[in-house]
N, C-alpha and C positions, 0 to 999 in steps of 0.2 A: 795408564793402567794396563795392567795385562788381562783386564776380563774384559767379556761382550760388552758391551754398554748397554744391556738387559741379560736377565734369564732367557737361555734359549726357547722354554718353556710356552715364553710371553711372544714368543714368534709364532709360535705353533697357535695357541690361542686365538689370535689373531686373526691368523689365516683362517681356522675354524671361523671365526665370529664373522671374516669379511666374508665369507663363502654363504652364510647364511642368507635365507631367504629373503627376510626381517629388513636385515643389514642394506642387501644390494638394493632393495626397494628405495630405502630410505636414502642412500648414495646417490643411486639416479635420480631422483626427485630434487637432491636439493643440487648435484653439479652436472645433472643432464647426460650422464654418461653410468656405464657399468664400474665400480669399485677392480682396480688390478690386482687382485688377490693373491697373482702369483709371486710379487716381488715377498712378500710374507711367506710365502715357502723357500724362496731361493734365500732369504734371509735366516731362514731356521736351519736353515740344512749347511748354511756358511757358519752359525753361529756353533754346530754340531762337530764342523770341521776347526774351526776355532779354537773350540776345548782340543781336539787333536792333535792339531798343529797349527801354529800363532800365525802363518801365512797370510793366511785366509782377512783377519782383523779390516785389515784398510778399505775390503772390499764393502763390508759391515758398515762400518764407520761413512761410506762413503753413500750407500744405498741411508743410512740415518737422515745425512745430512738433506739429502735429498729431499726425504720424506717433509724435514721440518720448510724448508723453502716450499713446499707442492701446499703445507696450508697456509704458509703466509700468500698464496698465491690465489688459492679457492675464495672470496668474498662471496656473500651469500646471494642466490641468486634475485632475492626478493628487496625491495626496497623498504626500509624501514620507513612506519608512518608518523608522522609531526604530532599529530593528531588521532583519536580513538574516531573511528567510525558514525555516524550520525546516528547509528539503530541499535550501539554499542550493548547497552542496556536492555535488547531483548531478550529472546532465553534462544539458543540459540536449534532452531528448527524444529522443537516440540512441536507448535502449534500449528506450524503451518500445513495446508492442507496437500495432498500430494498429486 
């Protein structure tokens, strides 16, 4: 095809959302590192030159593909448990005293 393989739009958004505060918290916590926010601009601004002139395309395509290997590559950092907890069924911190 001769379109982005997204709304350039959906880059820009992106980049907002990954630039967010919210966001980066949540990024660090779960892969120990700050979110690269920039590849989402350089991707909007390729996607902008895209519609300009088709040049650009492979570069797009090639930063995608990327993207999709980088989370089959993230596992989460926490183990999943077999089992619920032994104290599962408390409520969780109300009570206790501080």
């Amino acid at each position: 095809g001769s379109d982005p393989p997204r709304p350039c739009e959906d880059y820009w958004w992106e980049w907002k959302h990954c630039r967010g505060l919210r966001h980066a918290f949540h990024h660090y916590y779960a892969h120990g590192e700050l979110p690269a926010c920039g590849r989402w601009k350089e991707d909007y601004e390729a996607c902008r030159s895209w519609e300009r002139d088709r040049d650009t395309a492979e570069a797009l395509c090639e930063s995608e593909r990327a993207r999709v290997m980088e989370r089959q590559k993230h596992a989460p950092v926490w183990r999943l448990r077999k089992s619920p907890p032994p104290d599962w069924y408390l409520p969780l911190d109300q009570d206790k005293p501080n």
